[in-house]
Every structure is written in C-alpha cells, then in structure tokens.
N, C-alpha and C positions, 0 to 999 in steps of 0.2 A: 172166649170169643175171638183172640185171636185167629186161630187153626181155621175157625166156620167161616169166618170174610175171608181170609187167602182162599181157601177152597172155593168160596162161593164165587170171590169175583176172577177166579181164574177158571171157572165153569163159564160164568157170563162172559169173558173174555172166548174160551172157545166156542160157543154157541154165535157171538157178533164175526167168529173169523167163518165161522161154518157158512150165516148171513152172505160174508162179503162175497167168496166162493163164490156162491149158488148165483150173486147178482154177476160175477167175471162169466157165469157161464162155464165151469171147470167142469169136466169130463168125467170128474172121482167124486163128484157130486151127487147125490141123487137129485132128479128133477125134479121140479116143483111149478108151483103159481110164481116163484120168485126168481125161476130162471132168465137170465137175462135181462135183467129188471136196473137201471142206473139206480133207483129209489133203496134197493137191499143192501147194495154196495155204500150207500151213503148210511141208511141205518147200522147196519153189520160195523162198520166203521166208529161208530158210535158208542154203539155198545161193546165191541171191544176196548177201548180206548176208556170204557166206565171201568171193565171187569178189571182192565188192569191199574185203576188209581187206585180200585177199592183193595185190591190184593196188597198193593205196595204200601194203602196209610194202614192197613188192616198187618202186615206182617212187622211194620215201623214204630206199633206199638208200644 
C-alpha cells in the first residue's frame, strides 16, 4: 500500500497543480469552464497540498 498512496496522492497532487494553472489562466493550459476562475486556483491549491500529505504520510510508512 505503500507505492499506491505515493503514486496516488502525487497524481492528486498534479491534477490540484493542473487545477491551479487552468484557474492563473496559463497559456500551456488547455481551456476550460475553469479558465480564469479565482475558485480553481483556491480548489487546485487544495488538492495539491492533499496529494502531497497523502504521498509523504503514505511513503513515511
């Protein structure tokens, strides 16, 4: 179980940076309903910030 929560919450972790992007408005983004959005940028931040507790208690095992 170790290896699947690192993997996973560092998936989750780039899916909340992908989030944060798309809410900055970033150019290498593809657009969305989320572009430009303060609300993505606060989610995206969130859930990065989850992926990467769960990667670090998950690889601290």
């Amino acid at each position: 179980m170790r290896i699947a929560g690192t993997v996973g919450g560092l998936l989750l972790a780039f899916v909340g940076a992908v989030w944060m992007l798309q809410g900055f408005n970033a150019t290498f983004v593809p657009q969305s309903f989320m572009t430009a959005s303060p609300l993505w940028i606060l989610i995206g931040a969130v859930t990065l910030g989850g992926g990467l507790a769960l990667a670090r208690r998950s690889w601290n095992r």
